[in-house]
PyMOL CGO cylinders between C-alpha atoms (Angstrom):
from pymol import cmd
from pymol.cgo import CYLINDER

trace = [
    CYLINDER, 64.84, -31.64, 120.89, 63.88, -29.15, 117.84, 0.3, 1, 1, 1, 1, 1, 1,
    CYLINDER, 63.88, -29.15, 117.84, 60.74, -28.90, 116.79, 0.3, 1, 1, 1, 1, 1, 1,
    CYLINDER, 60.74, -28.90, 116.79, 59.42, -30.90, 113.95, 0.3, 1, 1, 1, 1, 1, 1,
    CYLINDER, 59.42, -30.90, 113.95, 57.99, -27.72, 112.10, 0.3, 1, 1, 1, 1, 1, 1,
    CYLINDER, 57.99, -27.72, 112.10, 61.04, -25.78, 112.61, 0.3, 1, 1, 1, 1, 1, 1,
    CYLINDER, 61.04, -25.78, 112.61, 63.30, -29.19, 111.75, 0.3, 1, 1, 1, 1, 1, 1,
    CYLINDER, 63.30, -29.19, 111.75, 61.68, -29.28, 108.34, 0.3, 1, 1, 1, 1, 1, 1,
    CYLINDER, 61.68, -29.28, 108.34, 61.89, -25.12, 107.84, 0.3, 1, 1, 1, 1, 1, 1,
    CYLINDER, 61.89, -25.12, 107.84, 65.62, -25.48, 108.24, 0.3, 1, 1, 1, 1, 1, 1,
    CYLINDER, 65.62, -25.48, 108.24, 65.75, -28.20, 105.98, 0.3, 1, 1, 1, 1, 1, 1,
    CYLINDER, 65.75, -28.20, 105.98, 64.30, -26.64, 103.45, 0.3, 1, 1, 1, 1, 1, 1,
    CYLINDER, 64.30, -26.64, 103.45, 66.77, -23.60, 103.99, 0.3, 1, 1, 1, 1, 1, 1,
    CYLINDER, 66.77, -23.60, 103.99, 69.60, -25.85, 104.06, 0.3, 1, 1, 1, 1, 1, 1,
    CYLINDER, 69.60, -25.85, 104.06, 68.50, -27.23, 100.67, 0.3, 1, 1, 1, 1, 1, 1,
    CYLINDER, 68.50, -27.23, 100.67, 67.86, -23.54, 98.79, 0.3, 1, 1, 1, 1, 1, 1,
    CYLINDER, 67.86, -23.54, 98.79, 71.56, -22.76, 100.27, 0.3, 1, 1, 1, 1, 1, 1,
    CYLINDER, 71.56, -22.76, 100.27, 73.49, -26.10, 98.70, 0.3, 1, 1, 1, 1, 1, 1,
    CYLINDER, 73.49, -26.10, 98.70, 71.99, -25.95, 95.29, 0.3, 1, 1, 1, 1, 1, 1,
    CYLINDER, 71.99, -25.95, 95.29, 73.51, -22.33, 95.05, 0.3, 1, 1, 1, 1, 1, 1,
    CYLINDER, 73.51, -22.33, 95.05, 76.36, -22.71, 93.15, 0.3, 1, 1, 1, 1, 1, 1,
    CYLINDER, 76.36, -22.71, 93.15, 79.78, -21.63, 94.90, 0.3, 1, 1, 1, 1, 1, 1,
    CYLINDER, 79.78, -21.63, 94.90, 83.33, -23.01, 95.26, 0.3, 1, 1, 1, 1, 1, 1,
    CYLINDER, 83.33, -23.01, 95.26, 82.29, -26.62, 97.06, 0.3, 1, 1, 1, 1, 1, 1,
    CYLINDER, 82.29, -26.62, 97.06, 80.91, -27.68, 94.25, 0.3, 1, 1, 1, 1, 1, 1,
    CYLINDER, 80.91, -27.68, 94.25, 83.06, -26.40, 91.47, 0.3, 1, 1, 1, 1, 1, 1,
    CYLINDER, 83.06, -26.40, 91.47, 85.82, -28.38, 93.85, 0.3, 1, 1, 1, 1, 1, 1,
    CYLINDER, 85.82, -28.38, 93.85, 83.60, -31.23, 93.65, 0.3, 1, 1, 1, 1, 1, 1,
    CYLINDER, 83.60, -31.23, 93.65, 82.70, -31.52, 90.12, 0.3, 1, 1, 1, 1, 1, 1,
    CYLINDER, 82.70, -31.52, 90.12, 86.49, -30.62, 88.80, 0.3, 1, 1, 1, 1, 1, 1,
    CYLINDER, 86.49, -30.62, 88.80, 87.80, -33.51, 90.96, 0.3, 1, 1, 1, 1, 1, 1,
    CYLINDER, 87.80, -33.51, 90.96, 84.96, -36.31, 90.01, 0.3, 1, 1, 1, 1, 1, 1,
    CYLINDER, 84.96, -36.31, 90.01, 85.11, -35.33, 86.21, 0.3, 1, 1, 1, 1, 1, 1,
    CYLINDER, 85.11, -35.33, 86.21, 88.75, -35.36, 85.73, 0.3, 1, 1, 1, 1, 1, 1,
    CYLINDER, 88.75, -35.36, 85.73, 89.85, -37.88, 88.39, 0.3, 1, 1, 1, 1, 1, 1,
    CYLINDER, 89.85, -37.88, 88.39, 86.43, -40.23, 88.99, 0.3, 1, 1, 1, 1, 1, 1,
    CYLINDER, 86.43, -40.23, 88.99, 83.94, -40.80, 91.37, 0.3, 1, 1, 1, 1, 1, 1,
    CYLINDER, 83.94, -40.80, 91.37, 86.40, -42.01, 94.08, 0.3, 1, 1, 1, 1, 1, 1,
    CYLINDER, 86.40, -42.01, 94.08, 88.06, -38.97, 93.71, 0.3, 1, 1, 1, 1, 1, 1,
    CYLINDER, 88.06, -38.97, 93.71, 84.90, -36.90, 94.07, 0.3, 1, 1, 1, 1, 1, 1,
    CYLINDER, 84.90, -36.90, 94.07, 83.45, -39.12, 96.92, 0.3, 1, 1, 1, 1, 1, 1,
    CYLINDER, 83.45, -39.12, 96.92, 87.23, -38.55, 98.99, 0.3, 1, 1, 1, 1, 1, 1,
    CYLINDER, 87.23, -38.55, 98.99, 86.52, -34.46, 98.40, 0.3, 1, 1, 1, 1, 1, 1,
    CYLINDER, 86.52, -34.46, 98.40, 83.05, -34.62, 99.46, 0.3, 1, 1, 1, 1, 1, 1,
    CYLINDER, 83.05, -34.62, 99.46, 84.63, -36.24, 102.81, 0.3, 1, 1, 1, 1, 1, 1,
    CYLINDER, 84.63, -36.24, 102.81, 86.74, -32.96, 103.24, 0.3, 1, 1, 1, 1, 1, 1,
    CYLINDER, 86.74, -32.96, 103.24, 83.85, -30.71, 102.46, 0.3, 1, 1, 1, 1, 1, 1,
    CYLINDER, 83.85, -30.71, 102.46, 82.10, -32.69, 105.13, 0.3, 1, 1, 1, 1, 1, 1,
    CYLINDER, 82.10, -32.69, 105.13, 84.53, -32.03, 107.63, 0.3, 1, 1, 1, 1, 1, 1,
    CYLINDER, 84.53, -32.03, 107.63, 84.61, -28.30, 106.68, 0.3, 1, 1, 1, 1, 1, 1,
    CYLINDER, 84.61, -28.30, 106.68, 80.76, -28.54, 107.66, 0.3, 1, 1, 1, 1, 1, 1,
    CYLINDER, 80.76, -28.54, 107.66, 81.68, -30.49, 111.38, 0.3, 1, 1, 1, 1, 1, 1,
    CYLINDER, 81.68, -30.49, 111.38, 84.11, -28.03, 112.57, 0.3, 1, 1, 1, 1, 1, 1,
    CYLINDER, 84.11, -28.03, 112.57, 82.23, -24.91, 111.94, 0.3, 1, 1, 1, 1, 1, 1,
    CYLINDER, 82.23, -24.91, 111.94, 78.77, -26.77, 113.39, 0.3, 1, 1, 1, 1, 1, 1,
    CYLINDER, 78.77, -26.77, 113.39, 81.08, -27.74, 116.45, 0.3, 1, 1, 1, 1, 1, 1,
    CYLINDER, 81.08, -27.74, 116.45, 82.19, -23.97, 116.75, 0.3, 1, 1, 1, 1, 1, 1,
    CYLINDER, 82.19, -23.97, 116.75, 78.46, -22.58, 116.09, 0.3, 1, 1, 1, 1, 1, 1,
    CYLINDER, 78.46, -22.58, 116.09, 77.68, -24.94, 119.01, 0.3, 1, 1, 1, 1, 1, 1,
    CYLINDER, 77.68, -24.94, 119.01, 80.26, -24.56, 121.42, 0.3, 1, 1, 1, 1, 1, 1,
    CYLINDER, 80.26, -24.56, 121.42, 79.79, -20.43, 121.13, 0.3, 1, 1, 1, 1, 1, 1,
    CYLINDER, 79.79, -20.43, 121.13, 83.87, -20.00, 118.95, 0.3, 1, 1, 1, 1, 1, 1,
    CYLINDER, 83.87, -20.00, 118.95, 82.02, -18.86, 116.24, 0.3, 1, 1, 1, 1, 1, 1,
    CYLINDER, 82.02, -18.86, 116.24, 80.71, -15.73, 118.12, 0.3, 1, 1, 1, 1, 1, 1,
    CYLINDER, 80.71, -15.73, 118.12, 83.90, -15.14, 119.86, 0.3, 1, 1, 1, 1, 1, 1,
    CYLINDER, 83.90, -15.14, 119.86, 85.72, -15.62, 115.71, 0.3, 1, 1, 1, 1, 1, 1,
    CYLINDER, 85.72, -15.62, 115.71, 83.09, -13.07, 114.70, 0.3, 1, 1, 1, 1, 1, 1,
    CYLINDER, 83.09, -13.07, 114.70, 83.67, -10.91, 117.60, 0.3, 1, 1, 1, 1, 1, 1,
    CYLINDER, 83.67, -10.91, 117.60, 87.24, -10.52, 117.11, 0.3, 1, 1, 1, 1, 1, 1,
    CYLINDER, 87.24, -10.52, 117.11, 87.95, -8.12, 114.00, 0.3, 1, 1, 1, 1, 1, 1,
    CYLINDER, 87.95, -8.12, 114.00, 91.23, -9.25, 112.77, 0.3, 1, 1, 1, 1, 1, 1,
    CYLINDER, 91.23, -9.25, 112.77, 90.24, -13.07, 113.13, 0.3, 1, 1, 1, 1, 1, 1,
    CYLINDER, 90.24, -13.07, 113.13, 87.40, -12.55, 111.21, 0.3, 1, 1, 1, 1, 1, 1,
    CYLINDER, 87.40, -12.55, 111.21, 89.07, -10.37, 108.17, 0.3, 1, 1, 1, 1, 1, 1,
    CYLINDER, 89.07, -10.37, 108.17, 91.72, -12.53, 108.37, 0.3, 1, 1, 1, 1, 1, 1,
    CYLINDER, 91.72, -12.53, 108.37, 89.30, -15.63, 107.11, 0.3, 1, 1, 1, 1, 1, 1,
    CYLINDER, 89.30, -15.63, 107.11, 87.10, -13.14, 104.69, 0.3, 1, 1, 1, 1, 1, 1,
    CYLINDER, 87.10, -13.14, 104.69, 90.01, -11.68, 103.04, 0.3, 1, 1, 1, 1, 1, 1,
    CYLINDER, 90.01, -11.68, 103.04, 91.32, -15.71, 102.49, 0.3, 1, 1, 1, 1, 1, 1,
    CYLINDER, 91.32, -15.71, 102.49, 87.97, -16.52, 100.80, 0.3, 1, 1, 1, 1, 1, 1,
    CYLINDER, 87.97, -16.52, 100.80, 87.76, -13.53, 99.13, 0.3, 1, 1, 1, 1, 1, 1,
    CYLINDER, 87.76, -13.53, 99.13, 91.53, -13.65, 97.63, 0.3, 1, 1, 1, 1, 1, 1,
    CYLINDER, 91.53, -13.65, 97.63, 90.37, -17.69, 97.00, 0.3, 1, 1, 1, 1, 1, 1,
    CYLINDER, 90.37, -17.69, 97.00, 86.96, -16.71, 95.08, 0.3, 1, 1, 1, 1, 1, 1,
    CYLINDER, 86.96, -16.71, 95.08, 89.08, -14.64, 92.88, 0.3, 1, 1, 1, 1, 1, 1,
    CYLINDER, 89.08, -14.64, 92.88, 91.52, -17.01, 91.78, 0.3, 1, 1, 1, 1, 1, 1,
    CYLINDER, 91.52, -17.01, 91.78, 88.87, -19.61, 90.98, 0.3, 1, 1, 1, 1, 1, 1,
    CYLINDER, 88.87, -19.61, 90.98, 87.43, -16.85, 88.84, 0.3, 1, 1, 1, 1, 1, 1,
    CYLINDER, 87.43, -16.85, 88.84, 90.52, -16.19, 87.02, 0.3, 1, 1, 1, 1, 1, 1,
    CYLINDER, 90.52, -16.19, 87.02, 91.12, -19.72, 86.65, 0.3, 1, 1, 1, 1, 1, 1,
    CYLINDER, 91.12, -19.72, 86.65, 87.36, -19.81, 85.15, 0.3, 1, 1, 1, 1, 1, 1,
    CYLINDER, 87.36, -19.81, 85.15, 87.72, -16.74, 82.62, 0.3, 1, 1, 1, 1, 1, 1,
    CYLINDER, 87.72, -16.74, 82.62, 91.30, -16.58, 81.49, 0.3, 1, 1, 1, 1, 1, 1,
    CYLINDER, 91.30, -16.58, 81.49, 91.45, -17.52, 77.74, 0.3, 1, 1, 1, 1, 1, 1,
    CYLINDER, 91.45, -17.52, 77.74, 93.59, -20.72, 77.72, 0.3, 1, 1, 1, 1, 1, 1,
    CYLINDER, 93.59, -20.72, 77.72, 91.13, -21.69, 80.67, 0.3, 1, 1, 1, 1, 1, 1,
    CYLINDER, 91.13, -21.69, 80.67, 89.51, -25.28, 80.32, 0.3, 1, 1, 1, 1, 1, 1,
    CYLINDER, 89.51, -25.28, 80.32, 85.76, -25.07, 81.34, 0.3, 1, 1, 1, 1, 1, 1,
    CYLINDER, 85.76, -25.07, 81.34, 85.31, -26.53, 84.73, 0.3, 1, 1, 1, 1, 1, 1,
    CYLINDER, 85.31, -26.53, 84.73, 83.06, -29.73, 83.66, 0.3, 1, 1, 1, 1, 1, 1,
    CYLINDER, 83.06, -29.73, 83.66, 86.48, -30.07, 81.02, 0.3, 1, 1, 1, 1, 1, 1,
    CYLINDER, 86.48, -30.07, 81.02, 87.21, -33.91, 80.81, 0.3, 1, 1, 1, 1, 1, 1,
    CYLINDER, 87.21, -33.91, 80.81, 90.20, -33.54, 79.98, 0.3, 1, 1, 1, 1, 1, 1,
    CYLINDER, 90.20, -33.54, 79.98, 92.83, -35.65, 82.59, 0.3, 1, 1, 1, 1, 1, 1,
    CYLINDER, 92.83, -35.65, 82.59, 94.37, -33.44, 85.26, 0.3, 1, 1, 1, 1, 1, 1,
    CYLINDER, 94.37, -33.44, 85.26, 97.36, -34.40, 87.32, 0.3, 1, 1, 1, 1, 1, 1,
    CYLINDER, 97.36, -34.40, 87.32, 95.90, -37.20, 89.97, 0.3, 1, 1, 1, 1, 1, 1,
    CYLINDER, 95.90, -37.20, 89.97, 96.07, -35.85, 93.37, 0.3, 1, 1, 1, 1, 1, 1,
    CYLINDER, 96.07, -35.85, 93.37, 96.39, -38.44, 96.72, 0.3, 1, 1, 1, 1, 1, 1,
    CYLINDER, 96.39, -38.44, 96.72, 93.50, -39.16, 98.32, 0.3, 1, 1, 1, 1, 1, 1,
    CYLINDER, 93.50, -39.16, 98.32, 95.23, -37.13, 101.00, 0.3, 1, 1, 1, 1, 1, 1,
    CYLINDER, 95.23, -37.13, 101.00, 95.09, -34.02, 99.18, 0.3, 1, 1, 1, 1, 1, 1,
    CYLINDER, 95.09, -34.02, 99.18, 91.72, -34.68, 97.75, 0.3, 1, 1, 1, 1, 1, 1,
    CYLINDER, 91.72, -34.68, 97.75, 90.37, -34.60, 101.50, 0.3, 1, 1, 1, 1, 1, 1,
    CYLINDER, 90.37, -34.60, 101.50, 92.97, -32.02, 102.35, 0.3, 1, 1, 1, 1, 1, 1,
    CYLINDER, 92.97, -32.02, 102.35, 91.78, -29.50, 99.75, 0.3, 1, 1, 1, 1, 1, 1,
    CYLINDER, 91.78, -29.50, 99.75, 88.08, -30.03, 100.07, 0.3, 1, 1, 1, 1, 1, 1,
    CYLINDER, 88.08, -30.03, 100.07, 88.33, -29.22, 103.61, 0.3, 1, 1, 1, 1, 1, 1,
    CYLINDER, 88.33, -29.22, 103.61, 89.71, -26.10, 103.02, 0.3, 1, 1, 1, 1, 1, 1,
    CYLINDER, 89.71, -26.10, 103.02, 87.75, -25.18, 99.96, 0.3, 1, 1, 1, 1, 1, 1,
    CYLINDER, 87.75, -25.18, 99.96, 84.95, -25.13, 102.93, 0.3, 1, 1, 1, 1, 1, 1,
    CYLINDER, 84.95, -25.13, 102.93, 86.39, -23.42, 105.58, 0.3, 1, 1, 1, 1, 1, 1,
    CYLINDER, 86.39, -23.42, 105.58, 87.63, -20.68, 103.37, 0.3, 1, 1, 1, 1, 1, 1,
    CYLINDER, 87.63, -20.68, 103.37, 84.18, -19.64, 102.90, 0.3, 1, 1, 1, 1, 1, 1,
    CYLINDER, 84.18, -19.64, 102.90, 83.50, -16.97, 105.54, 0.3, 1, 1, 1, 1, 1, 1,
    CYLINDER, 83.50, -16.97, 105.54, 79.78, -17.11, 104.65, 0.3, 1, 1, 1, 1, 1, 1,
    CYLINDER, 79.78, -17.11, 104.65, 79.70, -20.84, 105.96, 0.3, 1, 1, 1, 1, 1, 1,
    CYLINDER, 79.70, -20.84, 105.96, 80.44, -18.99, 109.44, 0.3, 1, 1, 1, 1, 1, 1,
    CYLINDER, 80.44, -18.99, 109.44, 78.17, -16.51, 109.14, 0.3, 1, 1, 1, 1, 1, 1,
    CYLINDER, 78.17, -16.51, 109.14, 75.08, -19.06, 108.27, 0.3, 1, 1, 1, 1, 1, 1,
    CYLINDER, 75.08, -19.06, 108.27, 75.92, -20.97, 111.40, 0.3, 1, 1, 1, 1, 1, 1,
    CYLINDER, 75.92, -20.97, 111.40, 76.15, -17.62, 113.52, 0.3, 1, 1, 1, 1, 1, 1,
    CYLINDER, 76.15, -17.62, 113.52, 73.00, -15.97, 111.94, 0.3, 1, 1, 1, 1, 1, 1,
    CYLINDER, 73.00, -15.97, 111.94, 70.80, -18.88, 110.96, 0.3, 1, 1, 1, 1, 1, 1,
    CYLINDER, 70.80, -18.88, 110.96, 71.08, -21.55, 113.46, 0.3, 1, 1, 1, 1, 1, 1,
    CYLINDER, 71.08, -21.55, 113.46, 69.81, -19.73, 116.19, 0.3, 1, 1, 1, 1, 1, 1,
    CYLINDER, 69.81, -19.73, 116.19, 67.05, -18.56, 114.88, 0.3, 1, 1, 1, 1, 1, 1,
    CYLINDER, 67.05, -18.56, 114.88, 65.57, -22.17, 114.63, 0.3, 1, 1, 1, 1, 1, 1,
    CYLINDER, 65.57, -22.17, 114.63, 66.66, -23.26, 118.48, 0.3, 1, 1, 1, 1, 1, 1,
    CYLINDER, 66.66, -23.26, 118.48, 63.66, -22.88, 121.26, 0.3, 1, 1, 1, 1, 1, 1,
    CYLINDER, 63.66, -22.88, 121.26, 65.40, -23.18, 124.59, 0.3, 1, 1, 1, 1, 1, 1,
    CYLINDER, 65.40, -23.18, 124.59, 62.07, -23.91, 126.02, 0.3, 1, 1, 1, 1, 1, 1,
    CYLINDER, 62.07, -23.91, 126.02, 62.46, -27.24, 124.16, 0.3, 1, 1, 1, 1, 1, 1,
    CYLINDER, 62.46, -27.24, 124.16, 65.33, -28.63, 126.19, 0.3, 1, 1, 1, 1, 1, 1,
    CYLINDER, 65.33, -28.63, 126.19, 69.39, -28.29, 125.77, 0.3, 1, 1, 1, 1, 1, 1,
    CYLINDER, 69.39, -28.29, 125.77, 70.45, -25.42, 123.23, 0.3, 1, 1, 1, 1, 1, 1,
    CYLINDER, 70.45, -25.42, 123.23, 74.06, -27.11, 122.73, 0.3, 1, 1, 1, 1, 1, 1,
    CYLINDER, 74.06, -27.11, 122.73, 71.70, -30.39, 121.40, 0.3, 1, 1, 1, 1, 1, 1,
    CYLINDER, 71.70, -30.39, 121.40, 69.31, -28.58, 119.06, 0.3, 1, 1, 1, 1, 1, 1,
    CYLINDER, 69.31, -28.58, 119.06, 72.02, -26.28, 117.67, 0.3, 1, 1, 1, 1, 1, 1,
    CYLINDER, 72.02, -26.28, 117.67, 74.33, -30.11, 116.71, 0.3, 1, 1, 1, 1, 1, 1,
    CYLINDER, 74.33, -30.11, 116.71, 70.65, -31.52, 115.62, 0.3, 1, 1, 1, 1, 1, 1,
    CYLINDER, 70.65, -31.52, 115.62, 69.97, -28.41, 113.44, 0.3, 1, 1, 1, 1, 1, 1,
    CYLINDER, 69.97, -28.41, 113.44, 74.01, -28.22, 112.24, 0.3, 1, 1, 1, 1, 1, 1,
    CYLINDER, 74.01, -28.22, 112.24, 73.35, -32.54, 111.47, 0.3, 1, 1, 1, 1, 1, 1,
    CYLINDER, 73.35, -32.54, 111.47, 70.53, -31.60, 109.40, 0.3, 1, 1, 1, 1, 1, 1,
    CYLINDER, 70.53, -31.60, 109.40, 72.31, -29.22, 107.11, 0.3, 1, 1, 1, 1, 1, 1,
    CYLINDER, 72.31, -29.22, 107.11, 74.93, -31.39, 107.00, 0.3, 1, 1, 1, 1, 1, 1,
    CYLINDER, 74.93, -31.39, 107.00, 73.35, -34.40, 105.94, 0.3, 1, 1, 1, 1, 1, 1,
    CYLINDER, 73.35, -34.40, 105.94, 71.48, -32.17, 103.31, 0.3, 1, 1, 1, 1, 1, 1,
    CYLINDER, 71.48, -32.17, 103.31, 74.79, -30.73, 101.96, 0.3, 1, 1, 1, 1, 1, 1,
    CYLINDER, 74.79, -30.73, 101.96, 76.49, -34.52, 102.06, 0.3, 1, 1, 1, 1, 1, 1,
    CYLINDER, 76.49, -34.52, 102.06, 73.42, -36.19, 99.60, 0.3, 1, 1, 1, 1, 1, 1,
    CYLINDER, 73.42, -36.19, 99.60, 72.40, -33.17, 97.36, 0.3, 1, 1, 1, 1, 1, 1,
    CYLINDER, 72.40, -33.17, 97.36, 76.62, -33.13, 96.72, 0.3, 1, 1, 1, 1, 1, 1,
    CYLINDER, 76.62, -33.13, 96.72, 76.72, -36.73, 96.37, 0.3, 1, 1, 1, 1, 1, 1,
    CYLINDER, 76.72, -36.73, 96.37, 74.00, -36.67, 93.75, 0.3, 1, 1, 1, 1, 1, 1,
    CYLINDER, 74.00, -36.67, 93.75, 76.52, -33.70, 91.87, 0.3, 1, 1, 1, 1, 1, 1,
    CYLINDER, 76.52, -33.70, 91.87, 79.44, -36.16, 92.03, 0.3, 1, 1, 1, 1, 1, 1,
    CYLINDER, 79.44, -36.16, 92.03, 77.46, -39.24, 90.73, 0.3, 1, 1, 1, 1, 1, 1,
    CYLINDER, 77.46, -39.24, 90.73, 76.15, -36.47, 88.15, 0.3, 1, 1, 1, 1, 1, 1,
    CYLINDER, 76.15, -36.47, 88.15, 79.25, -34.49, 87.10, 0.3, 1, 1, 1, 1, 1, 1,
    CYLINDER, 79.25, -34.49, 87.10, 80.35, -36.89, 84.18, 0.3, 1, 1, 1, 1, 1, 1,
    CYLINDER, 80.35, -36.89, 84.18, 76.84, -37.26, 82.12, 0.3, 1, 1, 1, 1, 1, 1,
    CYLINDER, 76.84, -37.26, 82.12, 77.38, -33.18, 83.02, 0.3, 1, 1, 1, 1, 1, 1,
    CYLINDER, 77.38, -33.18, 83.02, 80.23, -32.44, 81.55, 0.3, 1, 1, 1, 1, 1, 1,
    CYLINDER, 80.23, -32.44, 81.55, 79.68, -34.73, 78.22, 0.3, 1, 1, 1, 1, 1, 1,
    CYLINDER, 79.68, -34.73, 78.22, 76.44, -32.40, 78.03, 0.3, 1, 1, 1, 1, 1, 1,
    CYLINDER, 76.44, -32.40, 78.03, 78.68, -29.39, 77.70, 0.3, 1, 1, 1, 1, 1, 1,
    CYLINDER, 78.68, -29.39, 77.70, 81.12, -30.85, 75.54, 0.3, 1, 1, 1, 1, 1, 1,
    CYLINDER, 81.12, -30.85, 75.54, 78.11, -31.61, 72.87, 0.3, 1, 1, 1, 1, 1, 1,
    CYLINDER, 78.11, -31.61, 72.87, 77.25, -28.07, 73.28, 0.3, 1, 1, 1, 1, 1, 1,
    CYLINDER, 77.25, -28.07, 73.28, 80.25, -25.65, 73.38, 0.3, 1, 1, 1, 1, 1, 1,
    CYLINDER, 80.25, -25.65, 73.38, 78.06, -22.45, 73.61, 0.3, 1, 1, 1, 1, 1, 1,
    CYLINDER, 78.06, -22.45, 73.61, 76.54, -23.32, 76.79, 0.3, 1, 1, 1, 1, 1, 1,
    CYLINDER, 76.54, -23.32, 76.79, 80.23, -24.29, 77.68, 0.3, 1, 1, 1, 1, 1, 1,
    CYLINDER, 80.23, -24.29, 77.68, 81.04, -20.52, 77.05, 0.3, 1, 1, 1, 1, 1, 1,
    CYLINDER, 81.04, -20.52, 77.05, 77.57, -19.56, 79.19, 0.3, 1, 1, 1, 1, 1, 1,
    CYLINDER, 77.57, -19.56, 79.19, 78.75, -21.71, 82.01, 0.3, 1, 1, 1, 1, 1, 1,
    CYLINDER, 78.75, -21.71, 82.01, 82.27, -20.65, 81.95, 0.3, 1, 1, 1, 1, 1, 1,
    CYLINDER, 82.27, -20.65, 81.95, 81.79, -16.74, 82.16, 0.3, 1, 1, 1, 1, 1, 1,
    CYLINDER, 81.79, -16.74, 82.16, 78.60, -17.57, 84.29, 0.3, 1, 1, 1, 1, 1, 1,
    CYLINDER, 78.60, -17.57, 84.29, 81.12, -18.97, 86.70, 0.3, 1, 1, 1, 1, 1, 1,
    CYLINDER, 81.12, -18.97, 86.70, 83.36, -16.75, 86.32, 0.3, 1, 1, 1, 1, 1, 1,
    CYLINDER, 83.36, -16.75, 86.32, 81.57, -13.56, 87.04, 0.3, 1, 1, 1, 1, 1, 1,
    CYLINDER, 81.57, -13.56, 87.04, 79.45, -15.38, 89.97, 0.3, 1, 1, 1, 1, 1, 1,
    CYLINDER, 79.45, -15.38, 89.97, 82.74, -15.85, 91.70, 0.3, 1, 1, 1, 1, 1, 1,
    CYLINDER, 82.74, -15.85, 91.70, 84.45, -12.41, 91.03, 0.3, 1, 1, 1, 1, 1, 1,
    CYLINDER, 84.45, -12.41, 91.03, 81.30, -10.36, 92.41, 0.3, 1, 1, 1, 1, 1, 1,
    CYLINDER, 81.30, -10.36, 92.41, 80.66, -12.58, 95.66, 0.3, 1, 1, 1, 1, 1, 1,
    CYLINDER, 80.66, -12.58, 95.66, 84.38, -12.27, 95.86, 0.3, 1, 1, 1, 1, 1, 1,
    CYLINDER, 84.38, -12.27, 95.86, 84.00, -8.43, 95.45, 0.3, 1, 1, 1, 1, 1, 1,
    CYLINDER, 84.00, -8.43, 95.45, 80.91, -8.34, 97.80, 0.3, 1, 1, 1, 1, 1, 1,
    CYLINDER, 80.91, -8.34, 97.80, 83.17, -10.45, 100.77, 0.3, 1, 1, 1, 1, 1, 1,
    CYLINDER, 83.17, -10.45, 100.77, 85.98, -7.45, 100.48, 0.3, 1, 1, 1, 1, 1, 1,
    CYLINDER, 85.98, -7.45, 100.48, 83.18, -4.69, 100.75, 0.3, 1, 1, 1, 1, 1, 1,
    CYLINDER, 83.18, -4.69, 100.75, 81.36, -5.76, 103.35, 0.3, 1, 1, 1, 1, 1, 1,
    CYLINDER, 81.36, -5.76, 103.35, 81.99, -4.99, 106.74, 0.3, 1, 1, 1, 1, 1, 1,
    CYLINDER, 81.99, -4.99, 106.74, 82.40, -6.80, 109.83, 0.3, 1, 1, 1, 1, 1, 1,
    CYLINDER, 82.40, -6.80, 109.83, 78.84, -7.39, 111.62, 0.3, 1, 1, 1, 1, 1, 1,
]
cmd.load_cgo(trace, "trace")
């Protein structure tokens, strides 16, 4: 069982890390504001999964072995790097619409909705590193089974990530009529965005394997 003091520091972590801004919830608020709150609600589920599988792997020790294994682990930081990039582009070319645009994009299945907010997640090579570097920091083994306080500690984050991006999708249309009153902090947001994503994309590439 994890300890209640360490429970809440992890928490607290957990909630620093998911009002960051990065590509889960550009993905998120793009799809609610031009396609609803279904829509938004059906990515969130894929994010969510994104989250499961790479708790599961922190747990079960694949994370280590993925971080262990150099081409494994470039392999899946050059894909979120290349991935960061084009959602910069996308955010800073001129004929770009802002991401909170409300303008109707082409409606995607509820398949692909899920489909691509998985991915948008496990893209992210720093989701893998959290989980590697993080998690165990907050596990006691004196406190019982490691395997249960590292899926306790990986629930908690999740749970965190799942409300705090609910809240965003409930959010993203007041949002985005916000920025369409005011185009300049449109123009702030959009190059924001834009430069956020090219430098951690930059940053990815540069670093090396730990």
């Amino acid at each position: 069982m994890v300890d209640f003091s360490q429970g809440i520091a992890f928490a607290l972590i957990s909630l620093a890390m998911v009002l960051t801004p990065g590509p889960n919830m550009i993905y998120l608020i793009s799809r609610s504001v031009s396609q609803g709150k279904s829509a938004g609600l059906i990515s969130l589920a894929g994010v969510a999964t994104g989250f499961v599988f790479y708790m599961l792997c922190a747990s079960l020790g694949v994370t280590a072995l993925l971080m262990a294994v150099p081409y494994a682990y470039d392999t899946l930081r050059i894909a979120g790097a290349l991935y960061l990039l084009w959602l910069a582009w996308n955010a800073l070319r001129s004929n770009a619409r802002p991401i909170f645009s409300l303008t109707a994009l082409h409606q995607d299945s509820a398949l692909k909705l899920f489909t691509m907010g998985c991915v948008t997640n496990l893209l992210n090579p720093k989701i893998a590193v959290m989980y590697l570097s993080l998690l165990p920091q907050f596990i006691q083994p004196h406190h019982g089974s490691v395997l249960a306080q590292s899926l306790q500690l990986g629930l908690i984050q999740i749970f965190i990530s799942v409300l705090i991006n609910g809240v965003i999708v409930f959010s993203a249309g007041t949002l985005a009529h916000f920025l369409q009153q005011k185009p300049f902090w449109a123009q702030i947001q959009k190059w924001l965005m834009g430069t956020v994503l090219a430098a951690l994309a930059i940053r990815i590439l540069l670093e090396s394997r730990r």
